[in-house]
C-alpha positions in Angstrom: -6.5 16.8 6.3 -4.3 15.5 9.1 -6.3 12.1 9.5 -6.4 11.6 5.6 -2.2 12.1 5.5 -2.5 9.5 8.5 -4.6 7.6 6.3 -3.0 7.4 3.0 0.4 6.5 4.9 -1.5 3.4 6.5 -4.0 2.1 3.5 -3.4 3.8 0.7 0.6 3.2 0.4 0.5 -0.7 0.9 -3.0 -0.6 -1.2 -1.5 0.7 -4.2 1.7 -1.0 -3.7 0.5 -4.3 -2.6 -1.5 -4.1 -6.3 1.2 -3.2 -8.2 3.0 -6.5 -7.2 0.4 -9.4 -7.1 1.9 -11.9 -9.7 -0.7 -13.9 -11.3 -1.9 -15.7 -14.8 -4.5 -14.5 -16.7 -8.0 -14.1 -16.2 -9.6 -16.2 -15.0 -8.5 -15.8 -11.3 -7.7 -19.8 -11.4 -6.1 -21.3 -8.0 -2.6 -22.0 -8.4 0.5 -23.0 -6.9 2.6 -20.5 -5.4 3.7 -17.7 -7.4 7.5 -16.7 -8.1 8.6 -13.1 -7.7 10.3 -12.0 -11.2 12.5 -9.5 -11.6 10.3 -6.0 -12.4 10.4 -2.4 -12.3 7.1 -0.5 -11.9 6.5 3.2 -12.4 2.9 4.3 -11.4 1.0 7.8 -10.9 -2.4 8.5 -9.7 -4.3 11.6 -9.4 -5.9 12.2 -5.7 -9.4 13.8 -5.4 -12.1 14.3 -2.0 -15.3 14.7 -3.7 -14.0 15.4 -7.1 -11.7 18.2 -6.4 -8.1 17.1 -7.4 -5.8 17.6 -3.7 -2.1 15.9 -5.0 -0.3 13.0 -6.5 0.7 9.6 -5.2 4.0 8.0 -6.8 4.8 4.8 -6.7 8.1 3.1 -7.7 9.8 -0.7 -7.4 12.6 -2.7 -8.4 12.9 -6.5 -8.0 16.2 -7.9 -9.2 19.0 -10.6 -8.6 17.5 -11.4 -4.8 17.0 -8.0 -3.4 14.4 -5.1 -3.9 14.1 -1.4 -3.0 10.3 0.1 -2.8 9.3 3.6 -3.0 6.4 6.2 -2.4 6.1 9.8 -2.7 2.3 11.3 -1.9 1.8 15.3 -2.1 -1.3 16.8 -0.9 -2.4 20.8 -0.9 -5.6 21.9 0.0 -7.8 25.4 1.2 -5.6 27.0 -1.5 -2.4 26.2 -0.4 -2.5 26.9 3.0 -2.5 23.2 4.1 0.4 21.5 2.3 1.8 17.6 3.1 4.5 15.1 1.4 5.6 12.2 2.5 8.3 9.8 1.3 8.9 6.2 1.8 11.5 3.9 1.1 12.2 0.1 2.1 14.4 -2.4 0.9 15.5 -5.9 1.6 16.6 -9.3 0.6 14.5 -12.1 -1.4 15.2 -15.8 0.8 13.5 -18.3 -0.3 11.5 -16.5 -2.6 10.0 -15.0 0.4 10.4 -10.8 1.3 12.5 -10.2 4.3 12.8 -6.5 4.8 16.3 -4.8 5.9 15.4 -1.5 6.0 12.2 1.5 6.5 12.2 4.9 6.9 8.8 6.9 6.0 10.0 11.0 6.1 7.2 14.1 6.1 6.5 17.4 5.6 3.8 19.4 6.4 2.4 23.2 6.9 2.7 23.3 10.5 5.4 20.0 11.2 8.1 17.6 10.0 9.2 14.1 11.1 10.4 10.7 10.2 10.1 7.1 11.0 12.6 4.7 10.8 12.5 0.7 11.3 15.4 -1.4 11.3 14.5 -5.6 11.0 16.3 -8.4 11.0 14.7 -12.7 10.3 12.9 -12.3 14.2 10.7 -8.9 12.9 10.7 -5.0 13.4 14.0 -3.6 15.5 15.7 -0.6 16.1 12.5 2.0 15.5 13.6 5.5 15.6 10.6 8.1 15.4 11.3 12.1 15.0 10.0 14.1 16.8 9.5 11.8 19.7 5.8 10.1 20.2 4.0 11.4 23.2 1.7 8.5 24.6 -1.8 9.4 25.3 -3.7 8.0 28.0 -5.8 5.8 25.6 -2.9 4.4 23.4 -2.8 0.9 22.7 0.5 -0.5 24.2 2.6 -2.1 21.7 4.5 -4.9 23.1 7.4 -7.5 22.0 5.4 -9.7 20.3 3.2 -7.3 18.6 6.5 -6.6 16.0 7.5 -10.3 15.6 7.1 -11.6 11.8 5.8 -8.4 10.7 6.7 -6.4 7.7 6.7 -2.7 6.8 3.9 -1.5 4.6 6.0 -1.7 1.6 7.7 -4.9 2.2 3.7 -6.8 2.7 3.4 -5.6 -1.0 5.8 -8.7 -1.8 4.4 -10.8 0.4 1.0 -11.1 -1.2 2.7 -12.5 -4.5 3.5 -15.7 -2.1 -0.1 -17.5 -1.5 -1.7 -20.4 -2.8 -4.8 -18.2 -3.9 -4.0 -15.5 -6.6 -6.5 -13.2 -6.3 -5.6 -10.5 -4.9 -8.8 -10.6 -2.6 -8.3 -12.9 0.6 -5.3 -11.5 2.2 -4.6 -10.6 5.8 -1.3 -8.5 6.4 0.4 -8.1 9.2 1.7 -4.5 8.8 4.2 -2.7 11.8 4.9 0.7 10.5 7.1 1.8 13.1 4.1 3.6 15.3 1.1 1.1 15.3 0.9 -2.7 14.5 -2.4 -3.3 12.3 -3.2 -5.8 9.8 -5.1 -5.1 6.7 -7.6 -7.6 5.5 -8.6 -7.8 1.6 -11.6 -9.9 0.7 -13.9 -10.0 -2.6 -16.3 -8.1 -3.6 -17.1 -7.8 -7.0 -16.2 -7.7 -10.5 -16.4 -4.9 -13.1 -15.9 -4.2 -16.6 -12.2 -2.6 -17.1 -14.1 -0.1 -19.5 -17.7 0.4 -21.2 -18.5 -2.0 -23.6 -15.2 -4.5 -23.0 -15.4 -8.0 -22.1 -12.3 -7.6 -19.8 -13.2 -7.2 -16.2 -11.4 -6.2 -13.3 -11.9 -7.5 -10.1 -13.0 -4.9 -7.3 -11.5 -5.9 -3.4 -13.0 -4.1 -0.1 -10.1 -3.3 2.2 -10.4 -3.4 6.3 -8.1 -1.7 8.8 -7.6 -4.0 12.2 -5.8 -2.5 14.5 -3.8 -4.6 16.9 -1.5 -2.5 19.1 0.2 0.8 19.3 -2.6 2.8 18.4 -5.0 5.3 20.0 -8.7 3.9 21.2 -10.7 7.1 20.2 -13.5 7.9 17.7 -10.6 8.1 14.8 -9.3 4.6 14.9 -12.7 3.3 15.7 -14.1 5.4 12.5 -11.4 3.7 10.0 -11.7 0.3 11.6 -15.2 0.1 11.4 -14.9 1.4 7.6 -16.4 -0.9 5.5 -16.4 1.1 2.4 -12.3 1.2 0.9 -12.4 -0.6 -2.4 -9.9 -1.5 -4.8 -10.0 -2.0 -8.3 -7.4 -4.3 -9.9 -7.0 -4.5 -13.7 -5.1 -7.6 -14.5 -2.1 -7.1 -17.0 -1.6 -10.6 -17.9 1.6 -9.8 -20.4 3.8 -8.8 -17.0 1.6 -10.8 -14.3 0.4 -8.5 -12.6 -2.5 -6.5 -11.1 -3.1 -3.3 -11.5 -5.3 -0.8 -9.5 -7.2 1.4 -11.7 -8.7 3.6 -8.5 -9.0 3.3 -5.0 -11.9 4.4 -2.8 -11.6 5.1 0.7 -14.7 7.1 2.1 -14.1 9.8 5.0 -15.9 12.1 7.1 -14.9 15.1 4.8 -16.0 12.6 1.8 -15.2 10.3 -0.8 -11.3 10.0 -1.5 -10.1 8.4 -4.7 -7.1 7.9 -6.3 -7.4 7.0 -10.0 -4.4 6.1 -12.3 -3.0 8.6 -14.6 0.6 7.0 -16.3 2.5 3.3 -15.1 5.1 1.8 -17.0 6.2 -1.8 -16.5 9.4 -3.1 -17.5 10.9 -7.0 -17.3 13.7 -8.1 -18.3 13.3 -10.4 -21.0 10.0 -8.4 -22.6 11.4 -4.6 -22.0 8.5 -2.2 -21.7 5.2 -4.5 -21.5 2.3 -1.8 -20.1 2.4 2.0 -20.5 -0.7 4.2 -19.5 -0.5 7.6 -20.0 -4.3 9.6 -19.3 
């Protein structure tokens, strides 16, 4: 359970948020120019499961308005009963220059059954400064080591969730983000797979994205990180709602040693200003 908490906090976070933001125009996934962030709040919920046995919830909030925006994630997991327990919260904000994304601010905060911690990132235009991690990080022999440059132009796992609203190509498949989340520098690549119906017996389709973790610095070399970066199986499924422009993940596969993980939407609600409430799911 310890490597899935370390996994949700470094795919699952910027894969839900990073869907929740992609602006685009309706099927089908046309090129385009660049795309404008509008202002938009997003509530979303999903339901976490290993092998079809429900272990917690993953929140997911956003605001974008009048230049600035303020991300945030809460993710509870309980398993063996209740014996194992973990939350974890995150929060970033920042300024919108230039209709790009530049973060101000990081701090990632968790709880578990046997420890407690935080991370926090200050940044300014240059990248990642000022990283503060509780309780202190003791290096292992086979850790990566994380230099200057590695944090230059980076972003925080929340803040590359704006960032993929800012390319040429909108869908959401053929991304590579360059994440620093205040431990390891990584990027995660998104490329096309394939398309599915929304639901049996629509015409809609969503469009299904496999998801790679490349580590780059920062991290330990051992059978864990090699595992996850050799992991060709985390999928995404994004359901376009064209009314708000934006894509949104139905479920999320990430397959682990212990088994299949998925997270699969239970309740978002979208809200713009000039529309009010435009998508509401509520399973």
């Amino acid at each position: 359970m310890c490597k899935l908490s370390s996994l949700f906090t470094r795919v699952c976070v910027l894969a839900v948020g990073s869907a929740l933001l992609v602006t685009t125009p309706p099927a089908p996934f046309a090129a385009a120019g660049p795309a404008e962030i509008a202002p938009v709040e997003v509530d979303a919920s999903y339901e976490v499961a290993i092998n079809g046995f429900g272990i917690g919830t993953f929140n997911f909030s956003s605001n974008v308005a009048h230049g600035q925006y303020t991300l945030d994630t809460s993710v509870e997991l309980s398993a063996l009963l209740g014996v194992f327990h973990w939350k974890g919260n995150i929060r970033s904000s920042g300024i919108m220059a230039a209709s790009k994304p530049t973060p101000a601010g990081y701090r990632f905060e968790f709880e578990s059954s046997s420890r407690q911690g935080s991370i926090q990132v200050g940044f300014n235009e240059a990248g990642a400064q000022n990283v503060s991690v509780r309780p202190g990080l003791v290096t292992a022999p086979d850790t990566v080591p994380l230099k200057e440059q590695h944090v230059k132009g980076v972003l925080d796992p929340l803040t590359a969730i704006l960032a993929l609203t800012h390319v040429p190509d909108v869908s959401p498949c053929a991304q590579r983000l360059p994440v620093f989340d205040g431990v390891q520098r990584f990027d995660l690549v998104l490329s096309y797979r394939r398309h599915v119906p929304i639901a049996e017996g629509q015409r809609e389709m969503a469009i299904v994205c496999r998801v790679k973790y490349v580590p780059i610095a920062g991290y330990r070399a051992n059978d864990e990180t090699r595992a996850l970066a050799s992991n060709t199986g985390i999928e995404i499924t994004f359901r376009p709602i064209p009314s708000a422009k934006l894509m949104l993940p139905q479920s999320i596969v990430v397959p682990t040693m212990a088994g299949d993980v998925e997270l699969t939407l239970s309740k978002v609600a979208i809200k713009t200003p000039d529309r009010g409430k435009v998508a509401l799911v509520d399973n």
